[in-house]
C-alpha positions in Angstrom: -16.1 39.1 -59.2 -17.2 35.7 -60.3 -13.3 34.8 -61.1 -12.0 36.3 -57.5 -14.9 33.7 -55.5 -14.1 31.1 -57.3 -10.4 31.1 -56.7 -11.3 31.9 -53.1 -13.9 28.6 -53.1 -10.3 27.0 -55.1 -8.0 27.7 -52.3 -10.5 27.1 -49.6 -10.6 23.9 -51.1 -7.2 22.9 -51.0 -6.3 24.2 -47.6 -9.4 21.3 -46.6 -8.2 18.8 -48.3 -4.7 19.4 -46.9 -6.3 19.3 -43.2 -8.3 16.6 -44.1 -4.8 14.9 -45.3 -3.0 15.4 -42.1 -6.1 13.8 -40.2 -5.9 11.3 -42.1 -2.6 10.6 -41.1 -2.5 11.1 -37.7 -5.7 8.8 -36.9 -3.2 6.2 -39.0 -0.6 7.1 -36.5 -2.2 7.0 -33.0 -3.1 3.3 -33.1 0.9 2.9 -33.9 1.8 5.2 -31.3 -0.7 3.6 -28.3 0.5 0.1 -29.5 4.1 1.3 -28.5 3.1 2.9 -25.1 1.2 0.1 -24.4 4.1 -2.4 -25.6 6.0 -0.8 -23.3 4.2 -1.3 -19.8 5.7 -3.5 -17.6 3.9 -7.2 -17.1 4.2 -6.7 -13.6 4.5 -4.1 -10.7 6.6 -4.8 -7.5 6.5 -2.4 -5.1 9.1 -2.2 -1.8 6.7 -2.2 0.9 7.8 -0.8 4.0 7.4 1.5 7.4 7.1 5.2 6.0 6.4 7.2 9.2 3.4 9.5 8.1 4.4 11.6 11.1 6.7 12.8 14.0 6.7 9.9 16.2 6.4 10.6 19.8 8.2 8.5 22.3 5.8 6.2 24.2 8.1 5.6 26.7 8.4 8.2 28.9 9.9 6.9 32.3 13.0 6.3 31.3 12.9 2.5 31.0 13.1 0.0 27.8 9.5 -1.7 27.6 10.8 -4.9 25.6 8.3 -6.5 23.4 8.3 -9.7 20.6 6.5 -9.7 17.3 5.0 -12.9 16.1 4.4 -12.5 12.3 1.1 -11.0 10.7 -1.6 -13.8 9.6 -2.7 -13.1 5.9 -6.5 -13.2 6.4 -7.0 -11.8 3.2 -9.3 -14.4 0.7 -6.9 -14.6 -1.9 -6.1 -17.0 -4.5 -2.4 -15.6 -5.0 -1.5 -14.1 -1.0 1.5 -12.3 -3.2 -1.0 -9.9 -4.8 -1.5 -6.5 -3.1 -3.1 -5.3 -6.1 -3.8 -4.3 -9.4 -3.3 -1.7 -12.3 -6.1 -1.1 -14.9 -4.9 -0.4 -18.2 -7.2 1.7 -20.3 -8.5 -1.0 -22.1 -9.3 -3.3 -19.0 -6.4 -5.7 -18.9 -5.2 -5.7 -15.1 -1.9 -5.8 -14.6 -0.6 -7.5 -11.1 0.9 -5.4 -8.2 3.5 -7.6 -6.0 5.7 -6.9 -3.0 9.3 -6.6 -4.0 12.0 -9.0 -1.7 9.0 -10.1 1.0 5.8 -11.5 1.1 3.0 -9.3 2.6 2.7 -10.9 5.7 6.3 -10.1 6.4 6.0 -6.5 5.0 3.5 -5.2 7.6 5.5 -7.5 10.9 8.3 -5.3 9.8 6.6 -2.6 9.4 4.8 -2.8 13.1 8.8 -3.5 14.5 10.4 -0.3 13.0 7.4 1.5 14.8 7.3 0.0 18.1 11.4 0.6 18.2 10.6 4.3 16.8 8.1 4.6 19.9 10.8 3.9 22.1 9.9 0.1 23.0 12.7 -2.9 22.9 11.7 -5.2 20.4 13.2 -8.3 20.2 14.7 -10.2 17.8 12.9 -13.3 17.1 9.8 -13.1 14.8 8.0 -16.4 15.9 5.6 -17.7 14.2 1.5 -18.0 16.5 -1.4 -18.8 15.5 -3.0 -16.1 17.7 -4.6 -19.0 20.1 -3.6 -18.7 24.0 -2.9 -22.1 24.1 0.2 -21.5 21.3 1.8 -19.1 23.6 5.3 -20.2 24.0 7.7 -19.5 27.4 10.4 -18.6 25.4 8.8 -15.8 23.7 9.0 -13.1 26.4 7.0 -11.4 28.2 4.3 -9.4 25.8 3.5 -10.8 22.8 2.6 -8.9 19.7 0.9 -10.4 16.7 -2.0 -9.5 13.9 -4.0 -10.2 10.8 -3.7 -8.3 8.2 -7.7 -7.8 6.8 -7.2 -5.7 3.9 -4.7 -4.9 1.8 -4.9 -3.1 -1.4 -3.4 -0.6 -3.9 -5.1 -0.1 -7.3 -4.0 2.5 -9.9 -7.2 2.7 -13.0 -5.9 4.3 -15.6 -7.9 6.5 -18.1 -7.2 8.6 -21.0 -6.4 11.8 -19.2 -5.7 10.7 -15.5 -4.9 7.8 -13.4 -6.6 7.0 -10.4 -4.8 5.4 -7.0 -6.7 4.2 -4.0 -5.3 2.1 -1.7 -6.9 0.6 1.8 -4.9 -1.6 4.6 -7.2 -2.8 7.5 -5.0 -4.5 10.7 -5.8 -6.2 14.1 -3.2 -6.3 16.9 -3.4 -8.6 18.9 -1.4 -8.2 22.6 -0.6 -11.1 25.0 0.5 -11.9 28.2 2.8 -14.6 27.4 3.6 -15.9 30.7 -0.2 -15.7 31.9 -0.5 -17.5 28.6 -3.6 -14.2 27.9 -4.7 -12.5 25.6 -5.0 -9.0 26.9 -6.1 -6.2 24.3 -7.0 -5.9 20.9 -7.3 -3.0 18.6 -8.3 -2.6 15.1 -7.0 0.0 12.6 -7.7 1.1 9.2 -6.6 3.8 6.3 -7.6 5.0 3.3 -6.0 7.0 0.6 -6.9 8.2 -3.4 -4.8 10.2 -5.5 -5.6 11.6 -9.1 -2.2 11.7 -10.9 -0.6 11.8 -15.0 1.1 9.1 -14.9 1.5 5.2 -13.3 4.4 4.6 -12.0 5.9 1.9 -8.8 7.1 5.1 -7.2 3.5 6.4 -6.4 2.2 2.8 -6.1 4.8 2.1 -3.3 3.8 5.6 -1.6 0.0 5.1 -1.4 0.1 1.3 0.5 3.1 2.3 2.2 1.4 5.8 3.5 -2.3 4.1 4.5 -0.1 1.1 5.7 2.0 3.2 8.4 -0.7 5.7 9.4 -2.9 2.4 10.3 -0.1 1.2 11.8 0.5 4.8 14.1 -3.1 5.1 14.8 -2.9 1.6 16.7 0.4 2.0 18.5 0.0 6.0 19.5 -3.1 5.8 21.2 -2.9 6.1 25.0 -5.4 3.1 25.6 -2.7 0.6 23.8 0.4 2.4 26.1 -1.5 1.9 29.0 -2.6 -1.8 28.4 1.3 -2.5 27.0 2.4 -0.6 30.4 -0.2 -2.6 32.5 0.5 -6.3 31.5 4.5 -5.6 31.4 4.3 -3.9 34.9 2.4 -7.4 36.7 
């Protein structure tokens, strides 16, 4: 009896100190094998920001005719000390990581991305992208007719990452500004704003890109579909 417990206590023994063995090992391995993941993360992020239409667009123009609009380019009001930076990834241990447009700067991003959906919505857009100051006094002959121009007042896509889960959020805030560039007026204005968080595995550009470029076109719909914009486009283009 004695003999049988004590080579039972024996073998217990040794199956522990073999667990305790391959602990051992593995909490020598994981600091290896984090130092390699996190070796391998990419220094920077760029992202190609552009229109993604969130929805079915519907035509704005209904009478048959081809409203024809200009777009100045988007002032960054954004307080900034790099106006390239649209963001940030938090790494686990704290060190941020930057988040950058790919090809364009920001400012650029969201004029082009209020152009593809003014010609979606049916509207003539034309080619030149001059460059105002958003003062009546700056508006130009030779710009048209209506006048379309913005600041961009938020503009952000972060991805904190934590042992089991990363965490997106990104936020774009816009004001549209409309003028009557012949009556050298300013006629409407309209603010617009989305949000947007997502809980996913892994970081990547891909979901980066799809959070500002989803919270950047829905802002972007919400301005243009509305029938209070249409009708104050419609008005100042039919004096």
């Amino acid at each position: 009896m004695v003999k049988r417990s004590a080579t039972a206590s024996t073998a217990a023994w040794k199956g522990k100190g073999r667990g305790s063995g391959l602990w051992m090992i593995g909490a020598a391995i994981l600091p290896y094998l984090l130092s390699l993941l996190s070796g391998c993360a990419p220094q920077i992020y760029n992202l190609n920001m552009r229109y993604e239409p969130t929805k079915v667009i519907p035509a704005s123009v209904t009478d048959g005719r081809k409203y024809s609009l200009t777009v100045a380019s988007f002032t960054d009001l954004r307080k900034m000390d790099d106006p390239m930076l649209i963001g940030r990834v938090i790494k686990s241990d704290g060190t941020p990581i930057p988040i950058l447009p790919k090809y364009v700067n920001p400012a650029d991003a969201v004029t082009a991305a209020l152009r593809e959906l003014l010609s979606k919505a049916g509207f003539a857009v034309a080619p030149d992208r001059p460059g105002w100051d958003l003062n009546e006094n700056s508006l130009k002959p030779e710009w048209g007719k209506i006048l379309v121009g913005g600041t961009i007042d938020a503009l952000d896509v972060t991805c904190v990452e934590m042992f089991t889960m990363k965490r997106y959020s990104a936020k774009v805030r816009v004001t549209l500004i409309f003028a009557d560039v012949q009556a050298r007026r300013i006629f409407y204005r309209v603010v617009s704003e989305s949000n947007s968080s997502l809980d996913h595995i892994v970081t990547s550009e891909e979901k980066l890109a799809s959070q500002i470029n989803g919270v950047l076109s829905d802002a972007m719909e919400k301005a243009i579909e509305g029938p209070e914009t249409v009708r104050q486009i419609k008005e100042a283009l039919n004096k």
